[in-house]
C-alpha positions as CSV (number, residue, x, y, z in Angstrom):
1,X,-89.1,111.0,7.0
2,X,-91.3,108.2,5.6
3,X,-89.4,104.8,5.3
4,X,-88.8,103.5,1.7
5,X,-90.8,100.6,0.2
6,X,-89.0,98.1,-1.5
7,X,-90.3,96.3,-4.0
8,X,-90.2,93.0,-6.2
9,X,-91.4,93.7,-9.7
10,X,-94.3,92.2,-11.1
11,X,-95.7,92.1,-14.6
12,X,-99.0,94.0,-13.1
13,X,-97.1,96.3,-11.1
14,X,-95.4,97.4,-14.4
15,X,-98.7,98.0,-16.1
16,X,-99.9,100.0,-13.1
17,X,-97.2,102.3,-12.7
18,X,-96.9,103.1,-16.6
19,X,-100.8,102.8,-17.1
20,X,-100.0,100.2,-19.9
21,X,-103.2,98.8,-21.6
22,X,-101.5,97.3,-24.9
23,X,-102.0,93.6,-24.6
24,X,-99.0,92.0,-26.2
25,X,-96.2,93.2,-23.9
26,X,-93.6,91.5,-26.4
27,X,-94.4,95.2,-28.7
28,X,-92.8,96.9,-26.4
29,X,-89.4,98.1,-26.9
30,X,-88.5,100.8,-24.8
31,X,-89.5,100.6,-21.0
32,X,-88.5,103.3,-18.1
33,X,-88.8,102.6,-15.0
34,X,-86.7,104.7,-11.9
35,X,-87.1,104.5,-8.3
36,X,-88.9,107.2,-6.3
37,X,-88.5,108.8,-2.7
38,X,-91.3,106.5,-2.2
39,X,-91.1,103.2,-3.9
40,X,-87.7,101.4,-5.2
41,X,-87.5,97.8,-6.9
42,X,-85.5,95.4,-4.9
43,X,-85.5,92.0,-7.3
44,X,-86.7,92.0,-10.8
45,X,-88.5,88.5,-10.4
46,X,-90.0,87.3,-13.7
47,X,-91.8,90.4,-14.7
48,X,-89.9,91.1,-17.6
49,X,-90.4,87.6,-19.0
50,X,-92.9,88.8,-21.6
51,X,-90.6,91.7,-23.1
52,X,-89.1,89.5,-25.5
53,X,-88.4,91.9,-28.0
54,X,-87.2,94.9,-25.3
55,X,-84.5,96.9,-26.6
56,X,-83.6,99.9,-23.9
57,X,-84.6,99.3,-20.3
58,X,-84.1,102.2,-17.8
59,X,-83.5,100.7,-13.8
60,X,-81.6,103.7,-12.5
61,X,-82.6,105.2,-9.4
62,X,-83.8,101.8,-7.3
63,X,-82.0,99.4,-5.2
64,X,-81.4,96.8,-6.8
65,X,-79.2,94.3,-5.6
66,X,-79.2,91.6,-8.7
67,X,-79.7,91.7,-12.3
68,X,-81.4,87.8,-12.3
69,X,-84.3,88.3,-14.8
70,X,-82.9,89.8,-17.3
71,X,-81.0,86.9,-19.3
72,X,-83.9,86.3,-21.2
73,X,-83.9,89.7,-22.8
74,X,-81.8,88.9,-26.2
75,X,-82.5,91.7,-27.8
76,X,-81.4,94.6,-25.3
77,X,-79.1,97.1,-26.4
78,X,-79.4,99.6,-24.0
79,X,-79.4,99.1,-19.9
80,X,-79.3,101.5,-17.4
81,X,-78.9,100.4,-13.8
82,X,-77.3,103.9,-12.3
83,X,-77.3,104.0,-8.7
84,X,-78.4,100.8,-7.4
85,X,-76.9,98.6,-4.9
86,X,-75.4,95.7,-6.7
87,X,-72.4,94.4,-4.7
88,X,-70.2,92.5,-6.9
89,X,-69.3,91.1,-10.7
90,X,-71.1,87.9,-9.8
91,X,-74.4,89.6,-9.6
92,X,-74.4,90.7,-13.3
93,X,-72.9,87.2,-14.8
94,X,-76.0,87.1,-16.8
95,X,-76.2,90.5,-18.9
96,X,-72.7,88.5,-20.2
97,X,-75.5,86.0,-22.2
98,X,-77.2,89.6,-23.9
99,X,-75.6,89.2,-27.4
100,X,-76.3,92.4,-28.6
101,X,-76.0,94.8,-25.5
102,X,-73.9,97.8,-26.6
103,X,-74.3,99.9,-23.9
104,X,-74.2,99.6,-19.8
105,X,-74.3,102.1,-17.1
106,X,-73.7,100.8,-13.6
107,X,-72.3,103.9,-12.2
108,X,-72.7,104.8,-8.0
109,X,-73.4,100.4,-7.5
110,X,-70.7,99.2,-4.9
111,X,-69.2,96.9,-7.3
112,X,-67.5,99.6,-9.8
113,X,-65.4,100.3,-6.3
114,X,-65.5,97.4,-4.7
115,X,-64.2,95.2,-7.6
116,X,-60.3,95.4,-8.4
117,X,-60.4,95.9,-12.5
118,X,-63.8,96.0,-12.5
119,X,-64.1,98.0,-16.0
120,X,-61.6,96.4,-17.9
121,X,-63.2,92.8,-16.7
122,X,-66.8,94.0,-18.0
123,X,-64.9,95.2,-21.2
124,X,-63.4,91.6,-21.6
125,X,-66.7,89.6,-20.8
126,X,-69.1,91.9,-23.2
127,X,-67.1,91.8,-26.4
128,X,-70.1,93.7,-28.4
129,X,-70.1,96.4,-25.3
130,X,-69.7,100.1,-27.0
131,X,-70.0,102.2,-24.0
132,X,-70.0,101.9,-20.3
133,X,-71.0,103.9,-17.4
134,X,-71.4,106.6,-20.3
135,X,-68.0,106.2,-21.3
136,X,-67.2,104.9,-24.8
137,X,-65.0,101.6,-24.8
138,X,-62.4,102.2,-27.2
139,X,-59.9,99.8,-29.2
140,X,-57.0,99.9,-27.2
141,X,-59.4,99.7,-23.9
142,X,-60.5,96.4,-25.5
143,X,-56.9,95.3,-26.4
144,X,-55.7,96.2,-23.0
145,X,-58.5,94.0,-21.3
146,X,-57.8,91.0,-23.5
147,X,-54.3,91.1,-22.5
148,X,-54.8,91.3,-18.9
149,X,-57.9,88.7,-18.9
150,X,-57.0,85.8,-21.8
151,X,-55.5,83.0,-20.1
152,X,-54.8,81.5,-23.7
153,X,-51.3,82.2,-24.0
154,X,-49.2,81.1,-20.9
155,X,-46.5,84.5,-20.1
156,X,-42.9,83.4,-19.4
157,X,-42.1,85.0,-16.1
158,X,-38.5,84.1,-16.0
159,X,-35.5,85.2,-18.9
160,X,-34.6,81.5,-18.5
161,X,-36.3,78.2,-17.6
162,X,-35.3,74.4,-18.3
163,X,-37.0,72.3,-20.6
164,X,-37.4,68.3,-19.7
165,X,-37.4,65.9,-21.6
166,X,-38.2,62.1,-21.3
167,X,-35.2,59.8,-21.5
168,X,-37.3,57.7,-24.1
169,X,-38.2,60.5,-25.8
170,X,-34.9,62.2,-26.6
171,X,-34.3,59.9,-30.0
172,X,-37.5,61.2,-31.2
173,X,-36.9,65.0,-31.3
174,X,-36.1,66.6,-33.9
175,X,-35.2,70.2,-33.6
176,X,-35.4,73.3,-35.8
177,X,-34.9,76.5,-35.7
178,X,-36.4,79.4,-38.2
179,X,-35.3,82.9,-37.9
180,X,-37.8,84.9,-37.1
181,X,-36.1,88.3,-38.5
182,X,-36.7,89.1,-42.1
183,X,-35.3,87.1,-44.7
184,X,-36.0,87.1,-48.5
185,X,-38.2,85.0,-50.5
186,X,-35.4,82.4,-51.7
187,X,-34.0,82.4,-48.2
188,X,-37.6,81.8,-46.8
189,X,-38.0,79.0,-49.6
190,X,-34.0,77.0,-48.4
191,X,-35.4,77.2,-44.8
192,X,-38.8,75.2,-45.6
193,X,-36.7,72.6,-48.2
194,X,-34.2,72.4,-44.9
195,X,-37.2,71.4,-43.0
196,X,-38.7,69.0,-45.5
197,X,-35.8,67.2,-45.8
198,X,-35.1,66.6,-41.8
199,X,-38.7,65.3,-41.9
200,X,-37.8,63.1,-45.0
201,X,-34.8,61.5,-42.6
202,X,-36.7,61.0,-39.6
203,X,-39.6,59.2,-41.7
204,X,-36.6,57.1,-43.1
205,X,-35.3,56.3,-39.8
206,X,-38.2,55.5,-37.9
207,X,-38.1,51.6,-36.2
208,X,-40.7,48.9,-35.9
209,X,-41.5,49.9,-32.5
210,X,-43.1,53.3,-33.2
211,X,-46.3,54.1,-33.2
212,X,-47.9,55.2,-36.6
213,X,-49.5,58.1,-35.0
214,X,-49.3,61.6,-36.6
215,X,-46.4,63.2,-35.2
216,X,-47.2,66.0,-32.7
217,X,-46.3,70.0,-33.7
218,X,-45.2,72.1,-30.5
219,X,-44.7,75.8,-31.1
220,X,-43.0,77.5,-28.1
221,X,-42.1,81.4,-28.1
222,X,-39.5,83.1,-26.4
223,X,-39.2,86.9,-26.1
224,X,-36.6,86.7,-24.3
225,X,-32.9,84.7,-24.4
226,X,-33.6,81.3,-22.6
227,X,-31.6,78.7,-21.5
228,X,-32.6,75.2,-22.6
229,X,-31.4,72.4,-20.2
230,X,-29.3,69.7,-21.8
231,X,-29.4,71.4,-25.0
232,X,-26.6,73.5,-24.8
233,X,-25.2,73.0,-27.8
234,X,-27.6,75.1,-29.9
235,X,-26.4,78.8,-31.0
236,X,-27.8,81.7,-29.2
237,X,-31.6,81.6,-28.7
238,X,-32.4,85.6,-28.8
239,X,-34.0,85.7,-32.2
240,X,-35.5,81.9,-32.8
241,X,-38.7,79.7,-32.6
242,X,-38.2,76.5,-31.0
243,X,-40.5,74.4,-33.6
244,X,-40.2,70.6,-32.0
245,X,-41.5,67.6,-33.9
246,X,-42.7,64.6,-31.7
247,X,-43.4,61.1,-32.5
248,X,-46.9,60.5,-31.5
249,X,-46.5,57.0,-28.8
């Protein structure tokens, strides 16, 4: 059995193997190009530089091992890399710069099994992604994947926790709470003139030694009943927002 040759692409390898004459290789919007028995590509090198304006691009088939070369491509919609050998997430960072790539097959590559969560991470990172590995990325998929991936919102891992606060601090917290179950419009209207008012009094009381800087707004969330440390003598928390205002120093 006759060994097979791997290959780096080149832009004059491409014209070979399709028998491309046209000139301007940025007309060209649909390019195929699959490994043989014979002949595989390896690395993708710069030959794809010119195809600015390339919108479907067929790699499947080869053995390739990274998709470097292909950030340049802003107008792909359409890859196919089906049985290659790319090993991990980090080798297809890039195609997370295509702005406009809606679909991605990377089926039989050793990453889709060797990467724990690998679908839902590429769902996370490719937010314009429609279908992958000839599946179609649904709504909830998407949801799903931004809850397990954002890092924006910091998950309480513990009913309870204790909340510290600076010695010199304590004089210059004031603390409200809002219901967050329903309430009618003029209840919802005494709650905000409740709040105006205890920031009326701490303007009034404010001394010559604090700072005139804005006051700071802290919004903290609990889904759960929490115990607050030294502030015991609050009602049940089950069913409030904390909302703190904090003299800027």
């Amino acid at each position: 059995m006759a060994a097979v040759c791997l290959t780096t692409l080149t832009e004059q390898w491409i014209r070979d193997r399709l028998q491309l004459k046209h000139p301007f290789l940025g007309d060209v919007r649909t390019l195929s190009l699959p490994g043989t028995h014979e002949e595989k590509i390896r690395h993708l090198g710069k030959a794809l530089n010119n195809f600015v304006r390339l919108k479907s691009l067929d790699l499947s088939y080869n053995a390739i091992v990274s998709v470097e070369g292909l950030q340049h491509l802003k107008m792909l919609e359409r890859l196919v890399l089906y049985y290659n050998c790319i090993p991990s997430l980090e080798k297809i960072k890039v195609l997370f710069e295509l702005p406009v790539l809606r679909e991605l097959d990377l089926r039989l590559n050793p990453l889709t099994k060797n990467c724990p969560h690998y679908r839902p991470h590429v769902v996370h990172a490719m937010p314009n992604l429609r279908k992958l590995d000839n599946c179609p990325v649904r709504d909830t998929e998407r949801k799903a994947a931004i809850l397990q991936f954002s890092s924006e919102r910091p998950s309480l891992q513990h009913s309870s926790f204790s909340l510290n606060i600076p010695q010199d601090l304590s004089d210059e917290i004031i603390l409200n709470f809002v219901e967050t179950t329903p309430r009618d419009h003029g209840e919802t209207d005494s709650v905000h003139k409740e709040l105006e008012e205890l920031e009326r009094e701490d303007s009034d009381g404010l001394t010559e030694q604090r700072s005139s800087t804005p006051k700071q707004v802290i919004l903290i969330f609990f889904d759960q009943p929490v115990l607050l440390t030294g502030l015991e003598k609050f009602p049940d928390f089950q069913s409030w927002k904390l909302f703190m205002l904090i003299n800027g120093n």
